[in-house]
C-alpha positions as CSV (number, residue, x, y, z in Angstrom):
1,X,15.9,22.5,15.4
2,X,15.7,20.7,12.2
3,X,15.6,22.2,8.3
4,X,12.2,22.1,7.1
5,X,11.9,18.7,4.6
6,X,12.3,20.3,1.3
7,X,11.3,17.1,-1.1
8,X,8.2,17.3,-2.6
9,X,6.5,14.4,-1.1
10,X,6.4,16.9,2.5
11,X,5.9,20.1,0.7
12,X,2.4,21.7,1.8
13,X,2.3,24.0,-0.9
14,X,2.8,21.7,-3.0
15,X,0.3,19.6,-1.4
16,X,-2.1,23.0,-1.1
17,X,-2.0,23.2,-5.2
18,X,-2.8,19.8,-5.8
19,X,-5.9,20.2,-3.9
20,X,-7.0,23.3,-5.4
21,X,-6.8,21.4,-8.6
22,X,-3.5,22.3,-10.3
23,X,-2.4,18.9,-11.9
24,X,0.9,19.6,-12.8
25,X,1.4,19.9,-8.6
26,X,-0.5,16.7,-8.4
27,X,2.3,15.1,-10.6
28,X,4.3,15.9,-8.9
29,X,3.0,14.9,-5.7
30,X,2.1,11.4,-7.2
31,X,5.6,10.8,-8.3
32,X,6.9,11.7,-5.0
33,X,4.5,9.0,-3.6
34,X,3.9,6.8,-6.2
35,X,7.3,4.4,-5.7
36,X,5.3,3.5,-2.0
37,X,1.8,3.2,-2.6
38,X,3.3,0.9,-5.3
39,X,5.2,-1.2,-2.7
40,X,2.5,-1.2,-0.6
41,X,0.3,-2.5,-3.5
42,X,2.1,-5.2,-5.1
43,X,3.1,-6.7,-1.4
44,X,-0.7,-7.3,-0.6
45,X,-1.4,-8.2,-4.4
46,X,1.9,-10.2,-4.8
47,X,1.5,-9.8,-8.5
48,X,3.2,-7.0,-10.4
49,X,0.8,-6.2,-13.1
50,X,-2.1,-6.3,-10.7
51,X,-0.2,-4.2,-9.3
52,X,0.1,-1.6,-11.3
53,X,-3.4,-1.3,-12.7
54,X,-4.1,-1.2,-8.8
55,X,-1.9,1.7,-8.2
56,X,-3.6,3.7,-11.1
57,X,-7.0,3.3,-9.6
58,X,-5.2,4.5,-6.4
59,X,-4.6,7.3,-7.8
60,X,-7.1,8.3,-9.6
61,X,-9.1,8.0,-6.1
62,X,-6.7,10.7,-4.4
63,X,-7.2,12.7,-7.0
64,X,-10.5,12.7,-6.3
65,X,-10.9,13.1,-3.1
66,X,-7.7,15.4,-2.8
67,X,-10.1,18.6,-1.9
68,X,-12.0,17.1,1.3
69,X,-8.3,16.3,2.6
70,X,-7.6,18.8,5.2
71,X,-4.3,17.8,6.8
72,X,-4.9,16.4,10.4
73,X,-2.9,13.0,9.9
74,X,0.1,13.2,7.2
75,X,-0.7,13.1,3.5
76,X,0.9,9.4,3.7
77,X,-1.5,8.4,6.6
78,X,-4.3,9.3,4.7
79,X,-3.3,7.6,1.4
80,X,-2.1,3.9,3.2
81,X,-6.1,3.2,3.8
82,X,-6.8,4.0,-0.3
83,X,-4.1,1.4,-1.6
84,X,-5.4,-1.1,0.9
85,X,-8.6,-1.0,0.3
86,X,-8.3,-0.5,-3.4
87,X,-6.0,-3.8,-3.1
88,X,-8.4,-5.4,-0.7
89,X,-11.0,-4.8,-3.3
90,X,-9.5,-6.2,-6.2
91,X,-8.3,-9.6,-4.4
92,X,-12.2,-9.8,-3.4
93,X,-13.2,-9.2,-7.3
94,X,-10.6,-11.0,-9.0
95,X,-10.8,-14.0,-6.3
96,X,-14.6,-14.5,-4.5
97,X,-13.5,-16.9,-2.2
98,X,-11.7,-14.5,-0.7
99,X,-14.7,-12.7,0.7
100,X,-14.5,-14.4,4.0
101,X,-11.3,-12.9,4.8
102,X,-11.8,-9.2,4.2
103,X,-13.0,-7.2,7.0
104,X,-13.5,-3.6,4.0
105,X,-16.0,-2.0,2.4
106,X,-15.8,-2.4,-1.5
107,X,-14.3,1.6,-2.8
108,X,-16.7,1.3,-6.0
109,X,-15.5,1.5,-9.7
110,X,-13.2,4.3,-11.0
111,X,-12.3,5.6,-14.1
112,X,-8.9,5.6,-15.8
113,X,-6.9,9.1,-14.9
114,X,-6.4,11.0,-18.0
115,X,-3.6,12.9,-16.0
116,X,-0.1,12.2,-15.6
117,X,2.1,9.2,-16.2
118,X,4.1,7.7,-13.9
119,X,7.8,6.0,-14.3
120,X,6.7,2.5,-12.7
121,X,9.2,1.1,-9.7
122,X,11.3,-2.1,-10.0
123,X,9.9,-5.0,-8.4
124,X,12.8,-7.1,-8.5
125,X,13.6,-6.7,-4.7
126,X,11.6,-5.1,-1.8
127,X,13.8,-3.9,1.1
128,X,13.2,-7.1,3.0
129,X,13.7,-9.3,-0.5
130,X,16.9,-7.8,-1.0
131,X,18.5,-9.5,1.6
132,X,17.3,-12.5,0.0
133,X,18.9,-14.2,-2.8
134,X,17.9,-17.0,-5.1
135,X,15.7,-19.8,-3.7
136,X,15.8,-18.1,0.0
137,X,13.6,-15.1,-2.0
138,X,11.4,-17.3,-4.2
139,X,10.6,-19.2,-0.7
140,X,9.7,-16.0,1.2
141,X,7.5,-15.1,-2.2
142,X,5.7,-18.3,-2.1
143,X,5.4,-17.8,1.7
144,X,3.5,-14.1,1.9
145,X,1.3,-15.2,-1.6
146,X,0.2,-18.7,1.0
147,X,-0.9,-15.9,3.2
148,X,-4.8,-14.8,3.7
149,X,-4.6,-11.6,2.6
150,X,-6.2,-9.7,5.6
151,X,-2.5,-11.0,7.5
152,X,-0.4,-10.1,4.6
153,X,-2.0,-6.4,4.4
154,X,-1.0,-5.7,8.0
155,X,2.5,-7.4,7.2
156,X,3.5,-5.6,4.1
157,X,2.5,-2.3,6.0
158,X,4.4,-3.0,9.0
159,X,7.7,-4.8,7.3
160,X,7.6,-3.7,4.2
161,X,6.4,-0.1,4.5
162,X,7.4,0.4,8.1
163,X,4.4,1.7,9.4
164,X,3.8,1.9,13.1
165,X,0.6,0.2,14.3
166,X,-1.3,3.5,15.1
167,X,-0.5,4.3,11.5
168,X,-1.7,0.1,10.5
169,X,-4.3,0.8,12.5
170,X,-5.6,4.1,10.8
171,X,-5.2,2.3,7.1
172,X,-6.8,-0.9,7.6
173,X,-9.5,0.5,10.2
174,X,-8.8,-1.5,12.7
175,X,-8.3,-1.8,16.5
176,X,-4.6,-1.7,17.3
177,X,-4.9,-5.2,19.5
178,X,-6.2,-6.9,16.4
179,X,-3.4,-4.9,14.0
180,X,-1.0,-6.8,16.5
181,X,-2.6,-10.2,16.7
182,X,-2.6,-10.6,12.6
183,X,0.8,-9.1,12.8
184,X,1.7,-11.8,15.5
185,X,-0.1,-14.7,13.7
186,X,1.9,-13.4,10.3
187,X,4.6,-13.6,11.5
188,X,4.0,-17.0,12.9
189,X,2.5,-18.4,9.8
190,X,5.3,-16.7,7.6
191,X,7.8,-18.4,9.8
192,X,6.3,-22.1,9.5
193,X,5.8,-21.4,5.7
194,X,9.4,-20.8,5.5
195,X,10.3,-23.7,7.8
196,X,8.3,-26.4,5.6
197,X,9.7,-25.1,2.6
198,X,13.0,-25.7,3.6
């Protein structure tokens, strides 16, 4: 039988204090998250300081709605939908021809958190960049930003964040036979980006 996970991102008292309001646990449980909602982020938004703001306004969201969560699916589960929709969101503010591609709900506006302060993760590599090197990595950048974003959101979950496509499913509200026709046609258009590039 396995040892319980003692890190604080699967801690449920941790988790249980942070939804009874106690924001030091919410720090916490924030930086124990924050590195992948981050990655998550920035590989839909491809843009770092998007990126970031993004992230913020994720978080102030869980925050807020941190007392109606009640456990069923794993804390992670339940934040994935919040980044890509908060992502989602701001690609459809910042860029309104993009409105034909996006298959959410707008979240609404939030407010800056006046909470806690974050160290912010490297972008220099992702797990699947670092592999990369050089031109091989600006290519594959150039590729996933060429993207319509409702492809690259499944994408980044699935290659990026290794989520399974119940779990893609879940976050982007979606059927799992369309999760794995944009993942298919990602893939496919990824690949022929990459090929003309060479």
């Amino acid at each position: 039988m396995p040892a319980p996970d003692p890190s604080p991102a699967n801690d449920p008292a941790l988790l249980a204090r942070a939804r009874a309001g106690d924001q030091a646990a919410f720090g916490e449980l924030m930086r124990a998250h924050y590195e992948a909602v981050f990655r998550t982020v920035f590989g839909i938004l491809r843009n770092e300081h998007d990126a970031r703001d993004v992230s913020q306004e994720v978080w102030v969201k869980v925050w807020r709605e941190l007392p109606n969560f009640r456990g069923e699916a794993k804390f992670t589960t339940w934040v994935h939908p919040i980044a890509v929709r908060k992502s989602l969101d701001h690609l459809r503010k910042r860029r309104r021809w993009f409105d034909r591609f996006l298959p959410f709900a707008s979240a609404g506006e939030d407010t800056p958190p006046e909470a806690v302060v974050v160290a912010e993760p490297s972008t220099d590599a992702t797990a699947r960049d670092e592999a990369e090197g050089g031109e091989r990595r600006a290519q594959l950048h150039r590729a996933l930003e060429a993207l319509p974003p409702k492809h690259r959101a499944v994408l980044t979950l699935r290659e990026v964040q290794g989520l399974s496509y119940e779990e893609i499913a879940r976050a982007t509200e979606l059927p799992i036979g369309t999760v794995m026709s944009r993942l298919y046609h990602a893939r496919r258009m990824l690949a022929q980006k990459l090929k003309a590039s060479r």
